[in-house]
N, C-alpha and C positions, 0 to 999 in steps of 0.2 A: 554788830555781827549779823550776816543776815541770814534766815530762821527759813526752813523748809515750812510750804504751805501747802495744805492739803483740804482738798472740797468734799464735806461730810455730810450735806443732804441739799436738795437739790426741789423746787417747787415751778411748774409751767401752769399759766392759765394761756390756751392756744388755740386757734381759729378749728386747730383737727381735735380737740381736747381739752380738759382743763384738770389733767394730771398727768405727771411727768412720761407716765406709761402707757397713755392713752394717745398721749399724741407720739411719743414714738412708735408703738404699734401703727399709728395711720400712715407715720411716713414710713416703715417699712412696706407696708399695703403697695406704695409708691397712692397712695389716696390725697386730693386737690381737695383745698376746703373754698375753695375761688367758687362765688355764686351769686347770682344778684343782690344788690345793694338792700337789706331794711330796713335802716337806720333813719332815711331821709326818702323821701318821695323824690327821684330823680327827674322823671317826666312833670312833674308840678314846679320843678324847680328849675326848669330848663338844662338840665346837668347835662352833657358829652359822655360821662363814665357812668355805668351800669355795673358794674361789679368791685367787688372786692371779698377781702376774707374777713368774715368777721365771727367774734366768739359766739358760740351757740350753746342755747341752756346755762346760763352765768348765773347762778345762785347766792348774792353777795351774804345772805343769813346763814350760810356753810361758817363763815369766816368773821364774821360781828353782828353785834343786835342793830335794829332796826335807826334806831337814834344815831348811831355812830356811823354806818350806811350812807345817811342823809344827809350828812355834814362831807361825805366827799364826793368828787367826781368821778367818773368810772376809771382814768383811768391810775386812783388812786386804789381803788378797790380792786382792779387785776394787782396790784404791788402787793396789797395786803393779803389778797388772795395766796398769789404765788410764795410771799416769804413765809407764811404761814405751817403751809407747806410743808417748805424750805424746813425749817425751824424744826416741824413735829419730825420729820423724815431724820435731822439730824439729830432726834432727844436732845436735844438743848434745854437744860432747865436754867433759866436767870435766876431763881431762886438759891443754884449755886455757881453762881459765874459774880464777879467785879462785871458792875454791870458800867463801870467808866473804860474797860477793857473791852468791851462789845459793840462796836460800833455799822454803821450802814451809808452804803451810797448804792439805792436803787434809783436811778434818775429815768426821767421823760425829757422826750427832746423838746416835746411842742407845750407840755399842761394840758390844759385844759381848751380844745377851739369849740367845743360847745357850750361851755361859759359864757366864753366871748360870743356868740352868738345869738344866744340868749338874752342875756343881758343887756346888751348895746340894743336892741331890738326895744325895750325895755325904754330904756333911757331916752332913745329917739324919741319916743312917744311920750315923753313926757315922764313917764310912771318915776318909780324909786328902784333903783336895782338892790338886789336883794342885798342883806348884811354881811353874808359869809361870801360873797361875789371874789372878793382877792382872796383871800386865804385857802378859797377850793380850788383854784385854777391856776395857780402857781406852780411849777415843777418840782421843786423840789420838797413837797407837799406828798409827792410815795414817799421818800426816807423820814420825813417826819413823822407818819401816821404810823409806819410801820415802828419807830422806836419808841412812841408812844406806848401803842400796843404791849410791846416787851418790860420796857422800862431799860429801853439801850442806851443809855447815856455816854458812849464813847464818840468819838469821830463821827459824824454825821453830811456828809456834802450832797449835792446834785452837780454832775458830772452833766452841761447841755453841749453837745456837737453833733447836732444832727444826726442821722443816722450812725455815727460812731458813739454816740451816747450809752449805750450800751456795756460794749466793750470797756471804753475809756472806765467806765464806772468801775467793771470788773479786776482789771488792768491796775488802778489807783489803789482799789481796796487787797488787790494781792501785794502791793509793795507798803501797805500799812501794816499786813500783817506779818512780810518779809522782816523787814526794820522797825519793829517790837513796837508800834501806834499803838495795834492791838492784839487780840490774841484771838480774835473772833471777829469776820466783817458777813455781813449783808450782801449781798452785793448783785448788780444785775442793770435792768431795764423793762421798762413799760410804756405803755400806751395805748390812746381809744383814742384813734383819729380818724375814723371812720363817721364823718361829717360832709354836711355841704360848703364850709367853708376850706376844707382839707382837701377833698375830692375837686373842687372846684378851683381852687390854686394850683395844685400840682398839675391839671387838666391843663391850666392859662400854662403853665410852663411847657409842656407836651410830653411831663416827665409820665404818663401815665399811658398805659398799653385800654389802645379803643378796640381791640380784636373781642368780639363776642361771642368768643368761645369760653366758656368755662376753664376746659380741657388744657389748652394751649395760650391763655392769655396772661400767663405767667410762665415766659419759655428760656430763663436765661442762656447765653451763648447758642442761642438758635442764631441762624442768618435771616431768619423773621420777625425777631423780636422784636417790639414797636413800640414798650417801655412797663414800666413795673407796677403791682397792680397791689393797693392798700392793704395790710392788713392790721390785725389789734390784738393784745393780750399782753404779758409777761411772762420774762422768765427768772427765778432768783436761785442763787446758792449761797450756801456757808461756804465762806473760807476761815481755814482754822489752823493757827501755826502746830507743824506735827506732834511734837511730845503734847502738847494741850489735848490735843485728839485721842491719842494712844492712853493717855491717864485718864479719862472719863470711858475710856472703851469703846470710842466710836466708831463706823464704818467707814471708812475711807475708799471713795468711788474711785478717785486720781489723783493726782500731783499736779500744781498750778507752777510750772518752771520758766516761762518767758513772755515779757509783755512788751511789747514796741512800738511807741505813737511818734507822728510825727506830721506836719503838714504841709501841703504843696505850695503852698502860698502861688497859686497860680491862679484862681476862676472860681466865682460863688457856687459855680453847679459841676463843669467839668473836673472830672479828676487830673492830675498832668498827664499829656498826652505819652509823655516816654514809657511812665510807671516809677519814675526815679522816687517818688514820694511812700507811696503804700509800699513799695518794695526795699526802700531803708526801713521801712517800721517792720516787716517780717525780716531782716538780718540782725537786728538790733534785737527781735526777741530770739531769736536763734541762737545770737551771744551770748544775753542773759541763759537760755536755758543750757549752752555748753554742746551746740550741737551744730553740724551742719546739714544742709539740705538733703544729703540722702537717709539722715535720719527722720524724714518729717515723712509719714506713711499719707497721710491724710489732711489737705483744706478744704475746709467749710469755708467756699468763699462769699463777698460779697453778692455778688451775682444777683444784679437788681432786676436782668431782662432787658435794661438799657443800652442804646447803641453804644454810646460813650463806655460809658462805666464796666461792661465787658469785656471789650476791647483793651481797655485799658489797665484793666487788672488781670487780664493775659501776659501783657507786656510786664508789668508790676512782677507778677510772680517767675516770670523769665529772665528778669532783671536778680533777682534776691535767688532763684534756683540754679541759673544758667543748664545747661542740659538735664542735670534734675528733675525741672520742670516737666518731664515727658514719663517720670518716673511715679511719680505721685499720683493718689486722686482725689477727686477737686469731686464737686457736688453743689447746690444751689438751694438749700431747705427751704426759700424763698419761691422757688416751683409751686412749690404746694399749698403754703402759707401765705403768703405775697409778703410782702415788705412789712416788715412792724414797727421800720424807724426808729425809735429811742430803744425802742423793746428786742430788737433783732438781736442782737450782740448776746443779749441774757438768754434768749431760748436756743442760740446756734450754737451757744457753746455749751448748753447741756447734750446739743445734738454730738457734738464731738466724746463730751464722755460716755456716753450711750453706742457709739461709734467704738468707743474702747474696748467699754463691755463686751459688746456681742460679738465684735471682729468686724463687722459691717457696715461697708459705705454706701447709704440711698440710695436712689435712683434722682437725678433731677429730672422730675416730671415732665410733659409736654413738650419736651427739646429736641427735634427730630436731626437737624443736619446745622454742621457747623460752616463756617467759612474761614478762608484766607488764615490770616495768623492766629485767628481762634482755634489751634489743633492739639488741643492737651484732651487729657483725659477725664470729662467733665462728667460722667458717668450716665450717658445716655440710656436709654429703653430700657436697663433692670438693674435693682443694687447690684450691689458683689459682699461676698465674704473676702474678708482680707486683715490679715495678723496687724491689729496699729497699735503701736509702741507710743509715737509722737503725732501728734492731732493738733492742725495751727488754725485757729479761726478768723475770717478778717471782717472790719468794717473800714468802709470808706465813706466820710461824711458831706455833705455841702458845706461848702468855705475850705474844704481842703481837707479834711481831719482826717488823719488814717490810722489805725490801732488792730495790731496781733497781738493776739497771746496762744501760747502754746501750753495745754495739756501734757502730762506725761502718764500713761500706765504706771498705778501705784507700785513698787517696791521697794522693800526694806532697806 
């Protein structure tokens, strides 16, 4: 029988912030966290890409001791950061939960590319690469750290699809907790790819925007956009089947009612050009949730800034809305933050409950003028206040992967 799921605390480490409230504060600001690269010496390295968003002031001793730190890689430590978080925001004590009934899927798309970097550098040279080399660079190495941490012993996976990683993770662990897996999931996306072997691939693709503007170099659905620009952090929630929630007294942000994945099976990098792909995964969560398009107030969509990928999830959401589509509005939290890849999916859909809360849809930063069949309502030059009842967030991943899910304003 399947079980009402509801999301009871909520943790973000993010390029604008490294609490749930700080970085939405930023992006109300309509505030870009897009700035030069300091990760890696760009000009020493001959790099093309000079920017991106990356976390600032990350204090990983907030959230483990020293020892425990050093056994992960960063971006195992935005995971534990964020569910952390997550965890304290929802009072979650394991010391009274079945901790086989508690389970996690915070996935990374990539792991670790600073391992690999490292390392193999290393090994070229002859040297020994270090002991812990596989076990820190692994993906699914956030859901393990973080059930260590707790002592989750329930359901455990890593969800890898590219930038749908995220999603998909979130998307799995609501119908784990729909159809009684568990009664408590983890759940989200991370990432620290903020590297010169990241920055330096995606570059060799030309999936990266070379505009030197801060301001504007992360400008989804602009007619200038020139491609999407890195960013890093996580973002995790609890999902918690309702009466489990309501018996422990917990807060209930919203209602987790529709998730829809599906794939194009058409191109490692382009989405399908019609949109028939990502726009079956938002009718199929729109079913699950028992609703139709003019119920959906608000998408947080994809919106990488890429010529492709914009264009094409216009078409997507005009395929699954049909005149709707002119109804709704759409937004890009990728403006500000630039692309977090495995990690987007978990920070954008706390942006939609937060979007709940307040009634208000961001601004997508930097996006001055649209074109041709890019003419939805993508919420250019200032948020808006607006009553949202249904909040559908999307990711589209390379190899094809598309995954919604829809939010509902909590009620009884």
């Amino acid at each position: 029988m399947a079980r009402r799921v509801v999301i009871t605390g909520m943790g973000a480490i993010t390029p604008l912030g490294n609490t749930v409230d700080e970085f939405w504060a930023g992006l109300k600001r309509g505030k870009t966290a897009v700035a030069p690269i300091t990760k890696f010496d760009t000009e020493a390295t001959n790099c093309a890409i000079h920017l991106a968003a990356e976390v600032k002031d990350f204090d990983p001793s907030k959230y483990m001791d020293f020892k425990t730190a050093k056994r992960m890689e960063l971006f195992s430590q935005y995971a534990v950061a964020a569910a952390t978080d997550a965890v304290e925001d929802a009072g979650l004590d394991m010391e009274k939960e079945d901790p086989f009934r508690v389970g996690v899927i915070v996935s990374s798309g990539v792991g670790s590319m600073q391992a690999h970097e490292r390392e193999q550098v290393k090994m070229h040279e002859g040297k020994k690469c270090g002991p812990l080399y596989i076990p820190m660079m692994i993906s699914n190495m956030a859901s393990a750290n973080i059930a260590i941490k707790y002592g989750m012993k329930g359901k455990n996976t890593c969800i890898v699809t590219a930038c749908a990683t995220g999603t998909n993770s979130i998307g799995d662990a609501f119908k784990s907790v729909k159809y009684d897996e568990a009664d408590v999931m983890v759940a989200g996306g991370c990432e620290a790819a903020v590297c010169m072997s990241s920055i330096k691939g995606f570059g060799a693709l030309t999936a990266l925007s070379t505009n030197p503007d801060p301001e504007t170099a992360s400008r989804p659905f602009d007619k200038d956009r020139d491609g999407f620009v890195s960013g890093e952090g996580a973002g995790v929630m609890i999902l918690e089947e309702l009466e489990h929630a309501k018996a422990r007294g917990a807060k209930i942000y919203a209602e987790v009612v529709g998730y829809g994945a599906t794939c194009d099976a058409y191109h490692i990098t382009s989405p399908a050009e019609d949109g028939s792909g990502a726009g079956t995964a938002m009718i199929i969560a729109m079913k699950e949730a028992g609703i139709e398009p003019k119920d959906v107030d608000y998408i947080n969509a994809h919106g990488t800034s890429t010529h492709h990928n914009d264009l094409f999830e216009t078409r997507a959401i005009k395929y699954a809305f049909g005149d709707e589509a002119y109804n709704v509005s759409i937004n890009s939290t990728k403006s500000m933050i630039g692309h977090l890849l495995g990690g987007a999916g978990g920070v954008e859909l706390i942006v939609c409950v937060k979007a709940i809360q307040d009634g208000y849809v961001h601004v997508t930063a930097g996006s001055k003028e649209t074109e041709g069949e890019m003419d939805l309502d993508y919420t250019f030059f200032e948020g808006k206040d607006r009553d949202i009842t249904y909040a559908m967030s999307n990711s589209l991943g390379f190899g094809g992967h598309n995954a919604s899910v829809i939010v509902k304003k909590y009620a009884e």
